[in-house]
N, CA, C and O of each residue as an XYZ file, in Angstrom:
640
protein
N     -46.464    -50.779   -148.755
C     -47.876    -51.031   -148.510
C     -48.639    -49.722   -148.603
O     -48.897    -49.163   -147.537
N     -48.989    -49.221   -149.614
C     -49.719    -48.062   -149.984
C     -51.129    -47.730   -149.278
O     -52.109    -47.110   -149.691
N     -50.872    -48.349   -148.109
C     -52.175    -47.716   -147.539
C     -52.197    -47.068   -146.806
O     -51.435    -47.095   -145.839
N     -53.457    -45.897   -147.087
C     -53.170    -44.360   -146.659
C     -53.921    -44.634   -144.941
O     -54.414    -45.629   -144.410
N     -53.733    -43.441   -144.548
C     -53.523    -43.702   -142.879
C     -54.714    -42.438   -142.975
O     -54.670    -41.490   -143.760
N     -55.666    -42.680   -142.058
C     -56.422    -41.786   -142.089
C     -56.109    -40.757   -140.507
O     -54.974    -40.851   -140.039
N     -56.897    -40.045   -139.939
C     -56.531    -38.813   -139.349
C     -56.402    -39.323   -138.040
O     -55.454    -39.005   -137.322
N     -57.556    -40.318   -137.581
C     -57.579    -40.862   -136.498
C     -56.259    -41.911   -136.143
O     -55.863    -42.638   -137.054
N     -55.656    -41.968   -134.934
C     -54.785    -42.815   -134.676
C     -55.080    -43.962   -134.579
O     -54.206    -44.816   -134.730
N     -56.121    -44.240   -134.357
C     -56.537    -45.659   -134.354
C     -55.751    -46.501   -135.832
O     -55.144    -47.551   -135.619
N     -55.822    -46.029   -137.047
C     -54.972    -46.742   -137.408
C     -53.771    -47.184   -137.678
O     -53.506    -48.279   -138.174
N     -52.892    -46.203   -137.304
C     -51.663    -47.034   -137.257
C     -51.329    -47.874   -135.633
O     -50.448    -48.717   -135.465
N     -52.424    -47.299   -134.426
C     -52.751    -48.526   -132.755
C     -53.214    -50.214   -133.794
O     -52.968    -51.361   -133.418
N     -53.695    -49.931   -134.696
C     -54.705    -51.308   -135.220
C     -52.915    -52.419   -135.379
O     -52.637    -53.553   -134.989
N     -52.146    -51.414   -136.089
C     -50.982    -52.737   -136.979
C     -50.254    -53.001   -135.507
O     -49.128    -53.485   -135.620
N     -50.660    -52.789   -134.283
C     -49.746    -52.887   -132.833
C     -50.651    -54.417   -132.293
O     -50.258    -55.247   -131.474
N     -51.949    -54.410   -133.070
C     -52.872    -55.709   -132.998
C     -53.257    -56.470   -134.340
O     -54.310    -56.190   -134.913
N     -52.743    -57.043   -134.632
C     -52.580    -57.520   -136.018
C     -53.972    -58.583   -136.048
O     -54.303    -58.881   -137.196
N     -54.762    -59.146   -135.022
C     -55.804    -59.928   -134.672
C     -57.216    -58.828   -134.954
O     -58.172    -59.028   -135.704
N     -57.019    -57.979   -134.322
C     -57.990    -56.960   -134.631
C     -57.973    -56.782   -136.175
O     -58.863    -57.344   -136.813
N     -57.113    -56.107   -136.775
C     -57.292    -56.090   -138.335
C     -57.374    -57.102   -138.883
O     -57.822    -56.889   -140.010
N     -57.228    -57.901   -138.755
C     -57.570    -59.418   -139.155
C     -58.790    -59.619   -139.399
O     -59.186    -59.750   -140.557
N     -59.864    -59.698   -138.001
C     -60.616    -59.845   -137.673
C     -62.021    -58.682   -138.929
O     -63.157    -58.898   -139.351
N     -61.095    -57.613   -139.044
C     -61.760    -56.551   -139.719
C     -62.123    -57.092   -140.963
O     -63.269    -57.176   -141.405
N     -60.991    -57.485   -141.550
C     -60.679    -57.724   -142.831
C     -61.298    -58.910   -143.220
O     -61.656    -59.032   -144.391
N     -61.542    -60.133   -142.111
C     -62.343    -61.049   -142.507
C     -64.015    -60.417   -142.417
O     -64.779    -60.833   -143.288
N     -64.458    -59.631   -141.592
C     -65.711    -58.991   -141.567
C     -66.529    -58.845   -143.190
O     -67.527    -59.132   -143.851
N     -65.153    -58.136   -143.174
C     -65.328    -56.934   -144.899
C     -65.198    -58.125   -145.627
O     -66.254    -58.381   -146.205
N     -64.406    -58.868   -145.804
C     -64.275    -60.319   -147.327
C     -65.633    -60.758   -147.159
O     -66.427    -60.621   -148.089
N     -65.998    -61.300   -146.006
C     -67.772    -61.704   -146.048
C     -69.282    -61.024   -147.106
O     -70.144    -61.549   -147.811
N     -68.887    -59.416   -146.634
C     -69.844    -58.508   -147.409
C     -69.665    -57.762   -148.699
O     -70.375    -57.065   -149.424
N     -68.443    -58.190   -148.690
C     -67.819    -56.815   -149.891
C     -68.028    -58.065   -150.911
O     -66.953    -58.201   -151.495
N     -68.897    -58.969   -151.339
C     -68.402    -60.415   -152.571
C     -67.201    -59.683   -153.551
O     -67.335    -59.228   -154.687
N     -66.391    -59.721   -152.979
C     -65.478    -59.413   -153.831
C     -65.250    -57.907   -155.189
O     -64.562    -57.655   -156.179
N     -66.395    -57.254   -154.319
C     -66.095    -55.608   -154.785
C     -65.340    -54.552   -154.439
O     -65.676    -53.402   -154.722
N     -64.237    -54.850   -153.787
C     -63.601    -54.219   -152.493
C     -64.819    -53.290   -151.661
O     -64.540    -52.397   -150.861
N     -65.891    -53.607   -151.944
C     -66.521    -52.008   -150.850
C     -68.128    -52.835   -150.124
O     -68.759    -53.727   -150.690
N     -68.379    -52.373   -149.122
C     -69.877    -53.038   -148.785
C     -70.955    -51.837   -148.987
O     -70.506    -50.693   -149.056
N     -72.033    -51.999   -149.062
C     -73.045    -51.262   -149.345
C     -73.423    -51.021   -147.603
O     -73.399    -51.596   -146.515
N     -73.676    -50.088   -148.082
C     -74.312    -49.250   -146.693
C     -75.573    -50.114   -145.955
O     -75.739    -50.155   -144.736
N     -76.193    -50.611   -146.686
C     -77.412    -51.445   -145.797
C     -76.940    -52.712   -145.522
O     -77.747    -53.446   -144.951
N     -75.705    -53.229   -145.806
C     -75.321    -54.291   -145.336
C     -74.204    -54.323   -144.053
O     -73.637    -55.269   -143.507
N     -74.164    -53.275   -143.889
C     -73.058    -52.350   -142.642
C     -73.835    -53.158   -141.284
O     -73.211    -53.750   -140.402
N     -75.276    -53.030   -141.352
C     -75.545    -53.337   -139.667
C     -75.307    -54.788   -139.469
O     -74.702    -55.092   -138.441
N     -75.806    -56.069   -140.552
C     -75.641    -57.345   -140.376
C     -73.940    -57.875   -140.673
O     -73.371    -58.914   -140.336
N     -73.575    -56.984   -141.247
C     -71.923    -56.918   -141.180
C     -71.139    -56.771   -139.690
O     -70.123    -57.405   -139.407
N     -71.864    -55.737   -138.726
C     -71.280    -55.289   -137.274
C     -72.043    -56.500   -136.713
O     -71.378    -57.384   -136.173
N     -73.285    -56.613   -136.786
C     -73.760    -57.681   -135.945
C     -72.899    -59.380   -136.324
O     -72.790    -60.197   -135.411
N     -72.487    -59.623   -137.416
C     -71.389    -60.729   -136.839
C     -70.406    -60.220   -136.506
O     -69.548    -61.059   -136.229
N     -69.999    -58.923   -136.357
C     -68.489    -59.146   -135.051
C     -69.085    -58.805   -133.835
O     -68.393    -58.171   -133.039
N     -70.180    -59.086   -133.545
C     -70.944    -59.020   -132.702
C     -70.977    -57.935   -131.977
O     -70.549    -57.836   -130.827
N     -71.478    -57.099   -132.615
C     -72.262    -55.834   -132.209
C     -73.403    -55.887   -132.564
O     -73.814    -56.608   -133.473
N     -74.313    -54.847   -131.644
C     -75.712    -54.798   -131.635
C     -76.042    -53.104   -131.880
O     -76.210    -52.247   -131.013
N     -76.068    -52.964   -133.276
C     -76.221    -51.234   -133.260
C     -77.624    -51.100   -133.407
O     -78.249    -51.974   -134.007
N     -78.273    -49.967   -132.863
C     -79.374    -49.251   -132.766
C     -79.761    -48.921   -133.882
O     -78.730    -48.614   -134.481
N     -81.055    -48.722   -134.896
C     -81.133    -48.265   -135.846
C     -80.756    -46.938   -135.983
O     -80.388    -46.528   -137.083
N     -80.798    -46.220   -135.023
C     -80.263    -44.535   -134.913
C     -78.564    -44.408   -135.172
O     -78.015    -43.563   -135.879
N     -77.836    -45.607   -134.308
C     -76.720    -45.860   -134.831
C     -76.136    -46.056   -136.606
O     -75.172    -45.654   -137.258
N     -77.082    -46.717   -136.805
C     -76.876    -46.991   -138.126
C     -77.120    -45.628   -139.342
O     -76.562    -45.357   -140.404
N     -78.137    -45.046   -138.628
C     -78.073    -44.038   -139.647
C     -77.314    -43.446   -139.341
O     -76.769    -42.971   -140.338
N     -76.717    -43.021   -138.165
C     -75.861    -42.115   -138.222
C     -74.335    -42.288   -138.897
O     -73.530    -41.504   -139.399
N     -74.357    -43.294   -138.718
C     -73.044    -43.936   -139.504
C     -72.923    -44.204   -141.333
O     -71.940    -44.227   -142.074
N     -74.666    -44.410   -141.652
C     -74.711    -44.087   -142.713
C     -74.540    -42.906   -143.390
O     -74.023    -42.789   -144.501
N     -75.114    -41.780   -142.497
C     -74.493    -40.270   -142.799
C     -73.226    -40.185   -143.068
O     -72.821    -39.362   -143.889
N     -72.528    -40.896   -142.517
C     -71.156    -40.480   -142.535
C     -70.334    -41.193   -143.699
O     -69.119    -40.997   -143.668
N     -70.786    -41.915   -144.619
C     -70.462    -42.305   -145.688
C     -71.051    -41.954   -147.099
O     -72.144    -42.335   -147.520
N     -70.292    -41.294   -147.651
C     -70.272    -40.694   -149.126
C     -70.707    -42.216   -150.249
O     -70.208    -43.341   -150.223
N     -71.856    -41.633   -151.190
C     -72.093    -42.563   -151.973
C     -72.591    -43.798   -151.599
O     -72.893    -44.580   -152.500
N     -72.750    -44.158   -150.323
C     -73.226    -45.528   -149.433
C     -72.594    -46.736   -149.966
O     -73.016    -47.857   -150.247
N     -71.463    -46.166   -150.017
C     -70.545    -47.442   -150.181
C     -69.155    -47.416   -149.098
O     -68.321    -46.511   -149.101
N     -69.126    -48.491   -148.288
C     -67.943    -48.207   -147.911
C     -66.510    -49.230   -148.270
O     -66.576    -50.458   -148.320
N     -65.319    -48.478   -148.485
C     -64.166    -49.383   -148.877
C     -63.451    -49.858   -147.787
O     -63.890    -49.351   -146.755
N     -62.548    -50.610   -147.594
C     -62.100    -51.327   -146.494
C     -61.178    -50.172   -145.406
O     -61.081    -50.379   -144.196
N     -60.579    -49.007   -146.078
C     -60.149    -47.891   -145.043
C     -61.674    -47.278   -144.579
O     -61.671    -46.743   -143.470
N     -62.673    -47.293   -145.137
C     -63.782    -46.184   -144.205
C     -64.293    -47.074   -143.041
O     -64.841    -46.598   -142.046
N     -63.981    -48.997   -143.318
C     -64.603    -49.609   -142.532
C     -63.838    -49.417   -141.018
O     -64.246    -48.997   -139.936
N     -62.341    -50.010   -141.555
C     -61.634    -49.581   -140.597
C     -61.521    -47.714   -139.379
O     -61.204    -47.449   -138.220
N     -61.946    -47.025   -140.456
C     -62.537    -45.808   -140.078
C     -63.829    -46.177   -139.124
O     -63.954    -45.564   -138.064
N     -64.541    -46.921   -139.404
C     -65.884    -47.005   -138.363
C     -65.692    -47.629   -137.593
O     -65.792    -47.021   -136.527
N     -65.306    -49.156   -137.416
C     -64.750    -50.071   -136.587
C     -63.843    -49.993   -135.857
O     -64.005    -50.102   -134.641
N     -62.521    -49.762   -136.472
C     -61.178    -49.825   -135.481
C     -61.516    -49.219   -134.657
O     -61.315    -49.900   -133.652
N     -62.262    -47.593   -134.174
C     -61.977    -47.243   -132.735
C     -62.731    -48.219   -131.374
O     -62.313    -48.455   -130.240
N     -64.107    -48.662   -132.144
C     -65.040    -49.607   -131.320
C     -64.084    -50.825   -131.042
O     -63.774    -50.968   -129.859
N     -63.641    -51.598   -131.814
C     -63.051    -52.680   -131.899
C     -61.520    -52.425   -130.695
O     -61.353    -53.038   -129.640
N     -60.811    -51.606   -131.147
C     -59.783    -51.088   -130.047
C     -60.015    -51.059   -128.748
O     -59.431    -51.817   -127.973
N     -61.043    -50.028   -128.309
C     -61.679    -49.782   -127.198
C     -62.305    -51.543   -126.718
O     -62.020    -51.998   -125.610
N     -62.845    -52.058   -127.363
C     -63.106    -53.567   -126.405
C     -61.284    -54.066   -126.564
O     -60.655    -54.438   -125.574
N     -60.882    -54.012   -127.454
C     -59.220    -54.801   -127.127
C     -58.763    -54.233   -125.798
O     -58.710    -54.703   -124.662
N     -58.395    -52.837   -126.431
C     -58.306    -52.314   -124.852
C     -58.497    -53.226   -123.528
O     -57.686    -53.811   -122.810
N     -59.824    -53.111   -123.505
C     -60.359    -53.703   -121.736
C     -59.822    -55.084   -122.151
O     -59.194    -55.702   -121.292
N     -59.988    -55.632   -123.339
C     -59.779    -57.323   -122.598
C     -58.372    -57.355   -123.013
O     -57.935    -58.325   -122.395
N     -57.280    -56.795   -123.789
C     -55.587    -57.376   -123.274
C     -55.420    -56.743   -122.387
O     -54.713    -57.485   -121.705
N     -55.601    -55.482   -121.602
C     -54.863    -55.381   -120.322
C     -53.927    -55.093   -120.320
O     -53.317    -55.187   -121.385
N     -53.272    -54.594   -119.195
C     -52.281    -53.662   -118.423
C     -50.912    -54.421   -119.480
O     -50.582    -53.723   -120.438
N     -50.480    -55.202   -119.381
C     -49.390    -55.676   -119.559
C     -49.099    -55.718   -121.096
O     -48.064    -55.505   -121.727
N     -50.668    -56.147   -121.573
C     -50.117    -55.624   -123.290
C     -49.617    -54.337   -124.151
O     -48.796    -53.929   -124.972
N     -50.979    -53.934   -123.165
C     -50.694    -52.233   -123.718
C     -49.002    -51.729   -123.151
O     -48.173    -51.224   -123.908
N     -48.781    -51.997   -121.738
C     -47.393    -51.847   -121.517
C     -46.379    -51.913   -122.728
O     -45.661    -50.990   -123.112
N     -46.466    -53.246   -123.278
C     -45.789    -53.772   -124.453
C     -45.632    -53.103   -125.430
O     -44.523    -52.708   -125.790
N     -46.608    -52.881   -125.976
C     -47.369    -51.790   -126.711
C     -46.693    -50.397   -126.617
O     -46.378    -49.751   -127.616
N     -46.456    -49.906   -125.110
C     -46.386    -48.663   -125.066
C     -44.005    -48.693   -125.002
O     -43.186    -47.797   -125.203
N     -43.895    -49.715   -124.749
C     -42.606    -49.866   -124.743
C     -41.824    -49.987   -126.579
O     -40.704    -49.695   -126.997
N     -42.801    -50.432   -127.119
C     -42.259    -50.099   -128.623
C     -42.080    -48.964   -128.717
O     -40.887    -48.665   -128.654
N     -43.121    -47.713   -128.917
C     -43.173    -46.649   -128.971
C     -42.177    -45.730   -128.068
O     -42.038    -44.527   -128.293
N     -41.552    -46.363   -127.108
C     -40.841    -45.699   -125.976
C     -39.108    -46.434   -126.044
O     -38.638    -47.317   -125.327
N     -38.520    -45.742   -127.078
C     -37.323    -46.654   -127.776
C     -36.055    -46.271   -126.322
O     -35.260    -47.167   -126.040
N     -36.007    -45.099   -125.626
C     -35.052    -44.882   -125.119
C     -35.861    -45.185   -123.631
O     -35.039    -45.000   -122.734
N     -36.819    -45.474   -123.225
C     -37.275    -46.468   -122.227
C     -37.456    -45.084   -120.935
O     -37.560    -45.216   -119.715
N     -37.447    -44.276   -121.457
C     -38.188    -42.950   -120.196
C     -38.972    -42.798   -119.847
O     -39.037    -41.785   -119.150
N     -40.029    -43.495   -119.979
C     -41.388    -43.615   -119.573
C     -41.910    -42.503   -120.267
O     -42.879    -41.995   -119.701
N     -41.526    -41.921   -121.424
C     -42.577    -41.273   -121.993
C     -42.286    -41.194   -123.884
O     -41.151    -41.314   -124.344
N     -43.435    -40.993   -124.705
C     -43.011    -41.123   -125.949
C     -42.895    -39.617   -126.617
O     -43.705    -38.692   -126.684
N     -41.761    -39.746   -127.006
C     -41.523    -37.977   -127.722
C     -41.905    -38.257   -129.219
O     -42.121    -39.412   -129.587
N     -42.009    -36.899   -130.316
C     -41.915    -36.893   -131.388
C     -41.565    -37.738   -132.536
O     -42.159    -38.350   -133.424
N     -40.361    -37.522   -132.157
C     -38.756    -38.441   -132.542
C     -39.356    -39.975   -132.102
O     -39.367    -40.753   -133.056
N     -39.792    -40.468   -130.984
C     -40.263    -41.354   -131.157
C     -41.512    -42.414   -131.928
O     -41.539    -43.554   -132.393
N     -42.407    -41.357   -131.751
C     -43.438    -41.526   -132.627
C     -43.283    -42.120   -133.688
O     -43.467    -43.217   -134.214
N     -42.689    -40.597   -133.983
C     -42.180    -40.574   -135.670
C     -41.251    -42.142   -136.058
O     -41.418    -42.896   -137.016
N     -40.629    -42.207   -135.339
C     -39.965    -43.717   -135.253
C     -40.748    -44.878   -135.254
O     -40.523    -45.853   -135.971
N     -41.823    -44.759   -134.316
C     -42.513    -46.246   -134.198
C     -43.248    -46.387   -135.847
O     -43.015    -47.143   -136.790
N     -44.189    -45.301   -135.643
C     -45.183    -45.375   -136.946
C     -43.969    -45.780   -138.561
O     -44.405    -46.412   -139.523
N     -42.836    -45.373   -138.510
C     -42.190    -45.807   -139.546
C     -42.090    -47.107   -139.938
O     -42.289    -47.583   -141.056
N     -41.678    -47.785   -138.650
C     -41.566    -49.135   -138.244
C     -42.797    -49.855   -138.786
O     -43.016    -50.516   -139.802
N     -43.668    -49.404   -137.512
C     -45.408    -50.071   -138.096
C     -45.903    -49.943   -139.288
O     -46.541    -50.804   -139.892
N     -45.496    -48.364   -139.839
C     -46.174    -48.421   -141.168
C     -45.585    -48.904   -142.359
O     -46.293    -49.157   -143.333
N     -43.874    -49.118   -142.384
C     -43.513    -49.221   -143.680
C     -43.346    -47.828   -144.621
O     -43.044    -47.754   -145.812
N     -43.579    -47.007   -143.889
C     -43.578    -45.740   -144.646
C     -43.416    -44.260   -143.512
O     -43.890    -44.269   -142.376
N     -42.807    -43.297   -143.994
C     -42.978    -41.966   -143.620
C     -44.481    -41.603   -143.352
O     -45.359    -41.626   -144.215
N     -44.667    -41.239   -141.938
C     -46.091    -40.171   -141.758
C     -45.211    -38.506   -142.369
O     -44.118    -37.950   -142.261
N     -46.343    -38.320   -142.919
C     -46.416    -36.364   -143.285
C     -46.189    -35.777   -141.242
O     -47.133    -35.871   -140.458
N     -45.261    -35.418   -140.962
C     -44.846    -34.940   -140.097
C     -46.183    -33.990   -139.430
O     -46.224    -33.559   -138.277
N     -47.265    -33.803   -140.523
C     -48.282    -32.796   -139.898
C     -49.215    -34.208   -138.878
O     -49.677    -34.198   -137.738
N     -49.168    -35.330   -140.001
C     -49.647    -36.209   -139.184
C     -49.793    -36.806   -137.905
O     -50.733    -37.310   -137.290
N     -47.794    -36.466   -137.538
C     -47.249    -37.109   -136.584
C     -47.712    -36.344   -135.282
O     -48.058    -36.900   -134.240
N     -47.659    -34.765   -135.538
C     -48.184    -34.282   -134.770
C     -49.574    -33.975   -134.285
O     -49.813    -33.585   -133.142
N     -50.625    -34.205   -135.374
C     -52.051    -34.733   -135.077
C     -52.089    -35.738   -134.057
O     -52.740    -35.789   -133.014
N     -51.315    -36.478   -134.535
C     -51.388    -37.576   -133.642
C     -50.853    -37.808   -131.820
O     -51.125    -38.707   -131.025
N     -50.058    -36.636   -131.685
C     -49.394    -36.366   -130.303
C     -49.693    -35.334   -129.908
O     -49.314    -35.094   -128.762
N     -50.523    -34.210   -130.660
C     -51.913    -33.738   -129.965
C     -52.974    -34.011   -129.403
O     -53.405    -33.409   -128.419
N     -53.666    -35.214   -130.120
C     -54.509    -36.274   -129.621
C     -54.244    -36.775   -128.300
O     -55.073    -36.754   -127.390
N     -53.164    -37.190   -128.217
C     -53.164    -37.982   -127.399
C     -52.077    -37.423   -126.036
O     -51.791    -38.131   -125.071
N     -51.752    -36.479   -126.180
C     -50.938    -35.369   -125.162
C     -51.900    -34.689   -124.831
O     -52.415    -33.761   -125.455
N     -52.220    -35.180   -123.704
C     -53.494    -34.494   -122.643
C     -53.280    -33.468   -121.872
O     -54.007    -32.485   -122.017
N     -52.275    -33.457   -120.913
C     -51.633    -32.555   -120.595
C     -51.190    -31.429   -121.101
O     -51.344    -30.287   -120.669
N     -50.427    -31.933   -122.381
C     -49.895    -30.735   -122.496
C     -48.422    -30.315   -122.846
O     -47.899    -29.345   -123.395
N     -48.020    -31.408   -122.318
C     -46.333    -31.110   -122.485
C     -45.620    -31.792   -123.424
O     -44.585    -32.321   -123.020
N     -45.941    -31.933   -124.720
C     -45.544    -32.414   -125.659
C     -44.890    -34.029   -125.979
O     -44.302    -34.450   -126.975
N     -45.284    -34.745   -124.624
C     -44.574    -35.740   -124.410
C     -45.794    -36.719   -124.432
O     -46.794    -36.029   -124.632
N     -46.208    -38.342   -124.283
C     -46.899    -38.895   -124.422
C     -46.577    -40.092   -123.322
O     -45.538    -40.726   -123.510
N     -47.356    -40.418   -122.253
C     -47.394    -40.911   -120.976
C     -48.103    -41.962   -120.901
O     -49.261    -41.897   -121.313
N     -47.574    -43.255   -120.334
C     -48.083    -44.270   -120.179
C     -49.387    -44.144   -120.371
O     -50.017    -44.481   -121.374
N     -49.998    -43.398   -118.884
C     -51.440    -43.104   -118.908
C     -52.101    -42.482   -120.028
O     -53.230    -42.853   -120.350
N     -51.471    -41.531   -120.675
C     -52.124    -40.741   -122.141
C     -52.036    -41.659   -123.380
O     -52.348    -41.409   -124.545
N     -51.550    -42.745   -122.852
C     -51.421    -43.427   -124.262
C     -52.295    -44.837   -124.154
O     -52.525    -45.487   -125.175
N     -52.723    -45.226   -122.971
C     -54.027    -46.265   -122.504
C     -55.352    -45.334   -122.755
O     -56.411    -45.868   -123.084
N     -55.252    -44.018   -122.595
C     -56.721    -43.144   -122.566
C     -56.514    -43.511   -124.597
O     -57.219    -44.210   -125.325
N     -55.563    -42.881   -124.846
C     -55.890    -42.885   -126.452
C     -56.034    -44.167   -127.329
O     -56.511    -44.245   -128.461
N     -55.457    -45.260   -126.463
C     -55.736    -46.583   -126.799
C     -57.278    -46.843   -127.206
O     -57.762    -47.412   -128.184
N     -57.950    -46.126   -125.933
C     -59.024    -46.874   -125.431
C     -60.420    -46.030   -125.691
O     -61.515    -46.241   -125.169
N     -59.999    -44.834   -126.821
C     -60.971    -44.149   -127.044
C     -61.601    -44.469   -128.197
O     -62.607    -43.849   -128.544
């Protein structure tokens, strides 16, 4: 599955909710008529049926952030997945994310190492992360400090 993983973790958290990308992907088939990409002025009535209510200040700013005012289905997921996560977040709750955090936690220590990571995302992705990735990604989300990734550090990064 050749699809590239962008910097933010949010997307390889998205394939741990397969409803959420779903949900994305039906968004984008609605606006994109079948160009793979949506136009930038169709971005706000696009968020407003997954029912969001963005600010026009929102919108430009998000329009800034897209090259050529077109976006393809990774930049959407780039804009969405962290918003979209962050409400999953609050509404599955303690016990999913648990779930969640027990994939990632193969030898069951209550915390996720490297080696693990590197393990889950293989799993989820179908593919090797660039090892620089892996560690972007357990920088992010290693708050502390100690190279390890903690129940709690991994609901904060869920949910950002």
């Amino acid at each position: 599955s050749g699809q590239c993983i962008g910097k933010h973790p949010v997307h390889a958290f998205l394939h741990l909710f397969p409803c959420v990308l779903a949900e994305l992907r039906e968004a984008f088939k609605e606006f994109d008529r079948n160009k793979g990409y949506i136009n930038c002025r169709d971005l706000g009535e696009c968020m407003r049926t997954m029912g969001y209510m963005p600010t026009e200040m929102e919108l430009i700013e998000l329009s800034q952030q897209i090259s050529g005012g077109k976006i393809d289905f990774e930049d959407f997921v780039e804009l969405m997945g962290p918003k979209m996560l962050a409400e999953t977040a609050d509404m599955i709750g303690v016990k999913e994310l648990r779930d969640a955090f027990k994939e990632f936690d193969s030898n069951g220590d209550g915390q996720i190492s490297v080696t693990e990571l590197r393990e889950a995302m293989k799993k989820l992705m179908g593919e090797q992360l660039n090892p620089r990735d892996i560690d972007d990604i357990l920088r992010d989300a290693d708050l502390n400090g100690d190279g390890l990734v903690d129940f709690e550090e991994f609901v904060r990064m869920m949910s950002r």
